[in-house]
Structures are given as C-alpha cells and as structure tokens.
N, C-alpha and C positions, 0 to 999 in steps of 0.2 A: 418686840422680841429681841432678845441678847444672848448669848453664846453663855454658859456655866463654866464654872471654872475649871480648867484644863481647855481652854476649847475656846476657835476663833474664827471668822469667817471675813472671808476679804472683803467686801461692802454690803452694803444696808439693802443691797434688792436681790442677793444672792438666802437662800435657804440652808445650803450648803456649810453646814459647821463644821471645821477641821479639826482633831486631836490632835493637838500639840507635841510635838516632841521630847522637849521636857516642861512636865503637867504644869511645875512650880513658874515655869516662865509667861504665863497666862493666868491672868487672875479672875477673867470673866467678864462680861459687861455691867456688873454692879461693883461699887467700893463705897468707902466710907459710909457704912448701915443704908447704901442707898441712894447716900447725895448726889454722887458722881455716876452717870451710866453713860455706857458706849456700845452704841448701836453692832461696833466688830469686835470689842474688847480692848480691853487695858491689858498692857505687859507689864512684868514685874518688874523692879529696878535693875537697870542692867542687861534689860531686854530691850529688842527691836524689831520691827518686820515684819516680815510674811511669819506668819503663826508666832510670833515673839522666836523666833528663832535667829535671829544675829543679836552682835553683840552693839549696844548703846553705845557712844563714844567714852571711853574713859575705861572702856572692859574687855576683857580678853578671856578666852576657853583654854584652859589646862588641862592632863590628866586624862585618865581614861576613863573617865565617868564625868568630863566634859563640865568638869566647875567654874563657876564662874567667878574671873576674880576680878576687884578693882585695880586698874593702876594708878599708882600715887606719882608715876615719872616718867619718860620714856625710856630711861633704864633697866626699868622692871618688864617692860613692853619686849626689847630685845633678848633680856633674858629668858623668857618664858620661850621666844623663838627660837633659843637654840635648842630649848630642854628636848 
C-alpha cells in the first residue's frame, strides 16, 4: 500500500496519509507507469521532506502562491531574500 498522488505518509508502518500542502509537490508512491514505487512517496523535483514540503537543495519559495524556483547561482538565492 502507497499513498496517491497529493499525498504522503512518514514511514511504511504508519496508516496514516498526509495531504500535502502543495498537491503538485508529491507525486505518490507509483512513477514511471509503475516501475518505480515508494512505500511513503516520491516528491516532485525540487521537493523535500515531511510531506514534500521543503525545498531540495538548488530551490527556493517566492511569491505569494509559494513558487517554486530553481537557482542557477547564489546571486539569485540572495536576491529572492530581499524581495
């Protein structure tokens, strides 16, 4: 049993599925038509964490609708901190 997509659960002897925070940052515990399964789920790129909710190394949350972007430098990293 695996979690659907939106949805995660912190280890494999818990019942307990979490709704994700943002739906797209959890992909579920199937990918690739199935090849790939995980028993708590896969985050999407750029995801991390408890519920795919932090950000992967290389990403940062902007905006008020909490987008996710990549950084190409740590230039762009500071800048987003002042915005």
């Amino acid at each position: 049993m695996y979690p659907a997509e939106g949805y995660w659960r912190i280890d494999t002897s818990s019942d307990n599925f979490i709704k994700c925070p943002q739906s797209k940052s959890c992909l579920g515990g199937s990918k690739d038509e199935g090849k790939s399964i995980s028993l708590t789920g896969f985050c999407g790129e750029g995801y991390e964490g408890v519920a795919c909710s932090g950000c992967a190394p290389g990403y940062a949350r902007f905006g008020s609708k909490n987008y996710l972007y990549r950084v190409i430098n740590p230039l762009q990293l500071k800048a987003l901190k002042l915005v």
